[in-house]
KOLKE-194663 format. One line per 5 residues: their letters; for each residue x, y, z of C-alpha. Coordinates in steps of 0.25 Angstrom, whole numbers, plus 5000, padded with zeros to 4 digits. Each point is the difference from the previous one (the first is absolute). Example, Ala and Ser with C-alpha at 12.3 -4.5 7.8 and 13.67 -1.06 7.14 Angstrom:
2
AS = 5049:4982:5031 ~ 5006:5014:4998
This chain:
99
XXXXX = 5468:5012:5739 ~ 5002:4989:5009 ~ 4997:4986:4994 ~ 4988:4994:5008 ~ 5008:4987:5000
XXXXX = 5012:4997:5010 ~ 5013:4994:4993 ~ 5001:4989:5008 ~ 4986:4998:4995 ~ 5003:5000:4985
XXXXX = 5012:4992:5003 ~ 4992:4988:5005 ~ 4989:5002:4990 ~ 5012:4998:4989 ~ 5007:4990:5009
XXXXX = 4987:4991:4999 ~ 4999:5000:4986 ~ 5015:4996:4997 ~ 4998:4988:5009 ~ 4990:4997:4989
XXXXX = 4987:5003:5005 ~ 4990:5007:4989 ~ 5000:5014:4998 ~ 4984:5000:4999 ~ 4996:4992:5013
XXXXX = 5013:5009:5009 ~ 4993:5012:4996 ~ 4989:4995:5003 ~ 5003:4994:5014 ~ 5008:5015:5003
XXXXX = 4988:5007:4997 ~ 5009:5007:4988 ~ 4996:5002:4985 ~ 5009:4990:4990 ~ 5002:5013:4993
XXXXX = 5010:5005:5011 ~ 5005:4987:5004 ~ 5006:4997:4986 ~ 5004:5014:5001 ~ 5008:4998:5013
XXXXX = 5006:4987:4993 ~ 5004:5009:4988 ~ 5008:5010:5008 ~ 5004:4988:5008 ~ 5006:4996:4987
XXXXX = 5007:5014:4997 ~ 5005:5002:5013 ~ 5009:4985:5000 ~ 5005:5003:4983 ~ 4990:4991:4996
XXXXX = 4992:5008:4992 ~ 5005:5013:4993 ~ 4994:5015:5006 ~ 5002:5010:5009 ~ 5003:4994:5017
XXXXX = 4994:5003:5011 ~ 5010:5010:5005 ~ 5003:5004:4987 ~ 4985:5003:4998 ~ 5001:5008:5015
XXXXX = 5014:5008:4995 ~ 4993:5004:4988 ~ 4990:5007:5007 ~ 5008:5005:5012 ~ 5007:5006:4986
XXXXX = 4987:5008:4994 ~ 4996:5005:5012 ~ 5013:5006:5002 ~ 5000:5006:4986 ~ 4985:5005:5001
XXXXX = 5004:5006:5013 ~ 5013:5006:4995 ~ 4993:5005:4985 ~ 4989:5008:5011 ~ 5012:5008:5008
XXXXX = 5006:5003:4983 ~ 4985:5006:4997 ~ 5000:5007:5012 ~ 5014:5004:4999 ~ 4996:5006:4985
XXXXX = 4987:5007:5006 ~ 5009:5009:5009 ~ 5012:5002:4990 ~ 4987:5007:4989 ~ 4995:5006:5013
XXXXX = 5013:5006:5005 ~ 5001:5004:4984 ~ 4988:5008:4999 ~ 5005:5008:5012 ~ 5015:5002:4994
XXXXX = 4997:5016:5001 ~ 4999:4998:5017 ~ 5014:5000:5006 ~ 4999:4995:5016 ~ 5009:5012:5004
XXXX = 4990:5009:4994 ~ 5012:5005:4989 ~ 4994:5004:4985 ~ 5008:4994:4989
């Protein structure tokens, strides 16, 4: 899900508060929830080693990763379904030979 504000967005909103302007009246002026903008500050904070947690782009490589591994576990349950399937059909020979 895109995120309904642009970076450079978010890197002003942020950029306005370290120059020391008050978190409750920046929001208010951008028309954004303080909520969000300490938020921003706080991932701000991991991003740069200021503040312990997961990164941006660690945050991004992590689910990049579970995706994969969601995906990749579906094609092993598939994979299984046929294996039991081609089981139960172990009497069939292709080249219509009996054992």
């Amino acid at each position: 899900m895109p995120s309904p504000y642009p970076p450079e967005f978010r890197a002003r909103a942020i950029a306005l508060v370290r120059e020391g302007r008050q978190v409750k009246q920046t929001a208010h002026d951008l028309g954004i929830h303080q909520v969000t903008l300490h938020t921003w500050l706080r991932q701000d904070d991991i991003d740069h080693g200021r503040r312990p947690g997961l990164s941006s782009r660690e945050s991004a490589e992590l689910r990049t990763a579970r995706g994969r591994i969601r995906q990749l576990e579906q094609e092993i349950a598939i994979l299984r379904r046929a294996a039991t399937w081609l089981d139960e059909e172990e009497g069939v020979d292709p080249k219509g030979r009996t054992r």
